[in-house]
C-alpha positions as CSV (number, residue, x, y, z in Angstrom):
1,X,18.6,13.5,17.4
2,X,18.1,15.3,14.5
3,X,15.6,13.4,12.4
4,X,17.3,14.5,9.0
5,X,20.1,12.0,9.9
6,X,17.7,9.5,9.2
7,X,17.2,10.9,6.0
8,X,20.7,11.7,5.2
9,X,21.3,7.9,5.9
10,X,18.9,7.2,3.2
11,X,19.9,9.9,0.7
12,X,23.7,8.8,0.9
13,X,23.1,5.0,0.4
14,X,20.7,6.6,-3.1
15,X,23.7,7.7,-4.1
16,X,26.7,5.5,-3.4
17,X,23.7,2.8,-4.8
18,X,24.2,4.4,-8.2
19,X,27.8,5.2,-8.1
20,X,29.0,1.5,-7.1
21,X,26.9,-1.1,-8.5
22,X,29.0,-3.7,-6.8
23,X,27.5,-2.5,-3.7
24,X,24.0,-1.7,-5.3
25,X,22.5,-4.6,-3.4
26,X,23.8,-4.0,-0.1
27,X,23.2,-0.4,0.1
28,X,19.0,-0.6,-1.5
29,X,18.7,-2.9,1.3
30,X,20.3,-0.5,3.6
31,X,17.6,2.2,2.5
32,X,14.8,0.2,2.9
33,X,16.0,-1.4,6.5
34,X,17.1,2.9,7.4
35,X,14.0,3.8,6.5
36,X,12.0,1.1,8.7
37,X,14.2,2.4,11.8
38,X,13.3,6.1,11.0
39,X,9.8,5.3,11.7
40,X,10.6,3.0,15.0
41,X,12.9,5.7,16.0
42,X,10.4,8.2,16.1
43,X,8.1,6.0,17.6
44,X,10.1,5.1,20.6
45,X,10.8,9.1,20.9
46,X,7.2,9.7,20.7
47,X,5.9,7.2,23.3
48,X,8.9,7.9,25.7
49,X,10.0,11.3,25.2
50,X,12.8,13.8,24.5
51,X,14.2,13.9,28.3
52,X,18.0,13.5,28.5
53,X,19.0,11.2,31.5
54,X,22.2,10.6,33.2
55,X,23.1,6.9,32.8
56,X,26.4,5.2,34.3
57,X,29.3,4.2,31.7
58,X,28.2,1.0,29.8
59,X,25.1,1.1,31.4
60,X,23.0,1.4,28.4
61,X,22.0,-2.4,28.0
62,X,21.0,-2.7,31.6
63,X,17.6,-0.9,29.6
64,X,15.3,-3.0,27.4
65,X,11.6,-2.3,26.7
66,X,10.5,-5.2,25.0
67,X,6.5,-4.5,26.3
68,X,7.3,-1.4,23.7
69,X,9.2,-3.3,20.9
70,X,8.2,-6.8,20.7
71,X,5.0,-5.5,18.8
72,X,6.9,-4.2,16.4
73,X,8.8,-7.2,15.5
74,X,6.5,-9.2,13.0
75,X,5.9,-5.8,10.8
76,X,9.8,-5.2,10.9
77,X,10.4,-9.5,9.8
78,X,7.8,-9.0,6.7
79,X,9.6,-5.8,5.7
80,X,12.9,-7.7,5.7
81,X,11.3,-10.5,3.8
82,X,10.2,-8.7,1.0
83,X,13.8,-6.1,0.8
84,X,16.8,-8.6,2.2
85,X,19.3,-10.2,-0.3
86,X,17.6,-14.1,-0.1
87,X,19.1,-15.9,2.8
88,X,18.4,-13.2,5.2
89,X,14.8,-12.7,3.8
90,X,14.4,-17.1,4.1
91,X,15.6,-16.2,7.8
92,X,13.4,-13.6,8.7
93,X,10.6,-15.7,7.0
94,X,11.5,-18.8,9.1
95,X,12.0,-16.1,12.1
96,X,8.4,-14.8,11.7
97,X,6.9,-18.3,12.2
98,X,8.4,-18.5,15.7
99,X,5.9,-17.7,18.5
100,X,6.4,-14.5,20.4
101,X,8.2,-16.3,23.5
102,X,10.9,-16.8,21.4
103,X,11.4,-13.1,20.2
104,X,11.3,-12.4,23.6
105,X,14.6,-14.2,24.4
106,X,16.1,-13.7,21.0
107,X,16.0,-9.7,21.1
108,X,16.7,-10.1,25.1
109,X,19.4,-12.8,24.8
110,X,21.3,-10.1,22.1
111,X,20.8,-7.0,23.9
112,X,22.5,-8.5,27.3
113,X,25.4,-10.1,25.4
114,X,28.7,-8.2,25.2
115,X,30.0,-7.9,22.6
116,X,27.1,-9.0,21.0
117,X,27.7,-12.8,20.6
118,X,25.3,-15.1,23.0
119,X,25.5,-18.4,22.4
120,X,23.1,-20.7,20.5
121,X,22.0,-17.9,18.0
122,X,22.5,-18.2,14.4
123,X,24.6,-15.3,12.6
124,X,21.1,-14.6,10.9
125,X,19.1,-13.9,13.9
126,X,21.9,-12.2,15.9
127,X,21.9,-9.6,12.3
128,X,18.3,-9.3,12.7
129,X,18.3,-8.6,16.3
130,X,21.1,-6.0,15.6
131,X,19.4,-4.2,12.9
132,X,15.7,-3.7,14.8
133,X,17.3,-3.3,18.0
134,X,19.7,-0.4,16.7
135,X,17.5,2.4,16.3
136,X,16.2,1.6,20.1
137,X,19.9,1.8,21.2
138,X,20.6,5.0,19.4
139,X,17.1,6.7,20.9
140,X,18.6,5.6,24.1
141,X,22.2,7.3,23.0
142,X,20.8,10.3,21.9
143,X,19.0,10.6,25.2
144,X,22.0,10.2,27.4
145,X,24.0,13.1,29.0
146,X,27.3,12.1,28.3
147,X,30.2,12.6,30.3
148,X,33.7,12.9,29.6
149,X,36.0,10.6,29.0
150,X,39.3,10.2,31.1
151,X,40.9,6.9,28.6
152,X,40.3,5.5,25.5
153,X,37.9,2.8,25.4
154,X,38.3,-0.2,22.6
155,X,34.6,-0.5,23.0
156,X,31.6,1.8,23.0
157,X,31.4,4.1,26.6
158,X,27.6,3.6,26.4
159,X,26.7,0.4,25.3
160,X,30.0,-1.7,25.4
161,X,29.9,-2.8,21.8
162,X,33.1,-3.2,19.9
163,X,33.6,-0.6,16.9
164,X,31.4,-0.9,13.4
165,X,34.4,1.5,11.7
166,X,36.7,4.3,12.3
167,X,35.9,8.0,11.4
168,X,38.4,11.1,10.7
169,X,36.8,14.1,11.5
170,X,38.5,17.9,10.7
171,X,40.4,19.1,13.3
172,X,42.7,22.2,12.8
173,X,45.6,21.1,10.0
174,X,44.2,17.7,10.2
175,X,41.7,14.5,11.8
176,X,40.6,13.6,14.8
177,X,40.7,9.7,15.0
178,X,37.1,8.5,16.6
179,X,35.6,5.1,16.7
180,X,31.8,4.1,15.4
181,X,29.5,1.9,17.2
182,X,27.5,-0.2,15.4
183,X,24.6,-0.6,18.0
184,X,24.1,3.0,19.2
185,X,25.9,5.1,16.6
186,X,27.6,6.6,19.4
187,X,30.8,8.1,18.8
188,X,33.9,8.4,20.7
189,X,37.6,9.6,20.4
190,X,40.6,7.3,20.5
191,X,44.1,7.5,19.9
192,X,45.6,8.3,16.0
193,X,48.0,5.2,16.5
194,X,46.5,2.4,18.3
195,X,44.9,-1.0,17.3
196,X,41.4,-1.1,18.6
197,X,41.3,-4.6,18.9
198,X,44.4,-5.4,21.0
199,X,46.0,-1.9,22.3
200,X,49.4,-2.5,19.5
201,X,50.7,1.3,19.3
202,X,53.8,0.3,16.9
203,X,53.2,2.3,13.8
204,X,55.0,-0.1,12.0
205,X,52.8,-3.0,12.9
206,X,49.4,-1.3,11.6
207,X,48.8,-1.8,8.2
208,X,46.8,0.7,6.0
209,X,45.1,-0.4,2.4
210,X,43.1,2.5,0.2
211,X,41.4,1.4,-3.1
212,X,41.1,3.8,-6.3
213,X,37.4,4.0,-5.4
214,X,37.4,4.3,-2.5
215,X,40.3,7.6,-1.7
216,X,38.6,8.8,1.3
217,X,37.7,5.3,3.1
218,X,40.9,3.1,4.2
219,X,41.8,-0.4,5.5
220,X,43.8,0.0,9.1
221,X,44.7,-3.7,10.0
222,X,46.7,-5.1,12.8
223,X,49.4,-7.3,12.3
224,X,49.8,-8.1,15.9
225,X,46.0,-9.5,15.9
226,X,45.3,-9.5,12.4
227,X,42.2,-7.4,13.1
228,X,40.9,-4.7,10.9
229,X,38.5,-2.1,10.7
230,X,37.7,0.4,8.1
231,X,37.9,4.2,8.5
232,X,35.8,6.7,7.0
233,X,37.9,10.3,6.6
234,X,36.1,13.2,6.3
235,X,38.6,15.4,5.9
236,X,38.6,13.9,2.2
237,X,35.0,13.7,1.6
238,X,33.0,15.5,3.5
239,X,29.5,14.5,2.6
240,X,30.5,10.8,3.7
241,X,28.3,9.1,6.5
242,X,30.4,6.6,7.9
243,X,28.0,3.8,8.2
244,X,26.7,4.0,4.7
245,X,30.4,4.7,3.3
246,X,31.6,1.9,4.9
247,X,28.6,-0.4,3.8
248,X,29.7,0.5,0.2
249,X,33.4,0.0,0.4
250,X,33.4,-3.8,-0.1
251,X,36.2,-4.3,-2.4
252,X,38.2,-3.2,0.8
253,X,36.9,-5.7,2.9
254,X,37.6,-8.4,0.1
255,X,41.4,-7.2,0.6
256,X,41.7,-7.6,4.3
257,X,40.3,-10.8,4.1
258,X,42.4,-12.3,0.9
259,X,45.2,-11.0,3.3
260,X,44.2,-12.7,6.6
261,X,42.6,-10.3,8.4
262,X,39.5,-10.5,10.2
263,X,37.1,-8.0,10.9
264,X,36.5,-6.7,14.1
265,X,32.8,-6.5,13.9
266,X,30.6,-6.9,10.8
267,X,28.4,-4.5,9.4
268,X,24.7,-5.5,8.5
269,X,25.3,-7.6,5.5
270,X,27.7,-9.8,7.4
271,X,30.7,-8.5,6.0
């Protein structure tokens, strides 16, 4: 990876931060948690290297190093305690009193569940597991040789994770619809017209919502499943990152879910 998307990452949420101070909150803790995965990031590239290796599709969580990671956990619960919005700095507080065994099967118990729900985890620790496990995943993603793809997976090729957001990117007259994963940033193409969550390819069943603010970031709900996600176009803006844009667009998700949608995985303020 480069390591100026780190910093992009950072820069954009600076930015947005000021623009929307709706999303202020959300997107200063964003900056602080991006820039405490820079620094893992680089550490995991440093102590493992640059080598890119062939891995099978979805393989990506049969690899864990923990003996690397787990000392890295009480340094990343403290900075989470002094940046997160309260109730997730209380649960990284209570988090950090637990003994070491039970980081162990916490960030184990997450990283072998797909799609990212074990049982008899709170929503706090599975977002905490999620956010210091993520930067692992995406050294891991970076380092893959990927092959291509002959269908279009709902979930992520590498990691099997179901999709953070949508992205347009420019493609001759138009967009090329691809699908963000919220683990290993990994991204991959799928179909203009097709629900993500349930296959539904009638046009007239997906739903689309764009806000004044927001021209260049859309709702595209299902109303077969009544699952949404959020897309991020580039062909309208294209300095956006998608998973700071879509961090910032909350009034959108506050009008998928006054209309009964559900979303079809959070983002790292629980929304």
């Amino acid at each position: 990876m480069n390591r100026g998307t780190w910093d992009a990452r950072i820069r954009r949420a600076g930015r947005l931060a000021a623009g929307y101070p709706f999303a202020a909150e959300a997107l200063r803790f964003y900056e602080h948690v991006a820039q405490f995965q820079r620094t893992l990031y680089w550490e995991i590239e440093a102590a493992c290297g640059t080598a890119v290796a062939a891995r099978p599709s979805g393989s990506l969580r049969t690899e864990l190093d923990l003996f690397a990671l787990l000392p890295r956990f009480p340094a990343f619960l403290s900075h989470v305690e002094k940046h997160a919005p309260g109730p997730l700095a209380q649960a990284a507080a209570k988090l950090r009193g637990r003994d070491s065994n039970f980081w162990h099967e916490l960030l184990a118990d997450f990283w072998q569940a797909v799609p990212d729900s074990p049982p008899g985890l709170s929503a706090s620790e599975l977002l905490l597991a999620w956010i210091f496990l993520q930067p692992y995943a995406e050294y891991l993603a970076d380092h893959t040789r990927r092959e291509p793809l002959h269908s279009t997976p709902s979930t992520c090729p590498l990691c099997s994770s179901r999709p953070l957001a949508g992205v347009l990117r420019p493609e001759g007259d138009g967009g090329k619809r691809y699908l963000l994963c919220p683990l290993c940033s990994n991204e991959w193409e799928y179909r203009r017209i097709m629900c993500p969550a349930c296959g539904e390819e009638d046009e007239k069943k997906q739903a689309v919502y764009i806000a004044a603010d927001f021209g260049h970031v859309r709702v595209e709900a299902c109303e077969t499943c009544h699952f949404y996600l959020k897309t991020v176009d580039l062909t309208k803006d294209g300095h956006a990152i998608p998973v700071v844009d879509e961090l910032a667009a909350i009034p959108l998700d506050l009008w998928a879910s006054e209309h009964g949608y559900t979303k079809i995985h959070t983002n790292l303020i629980g929304i």
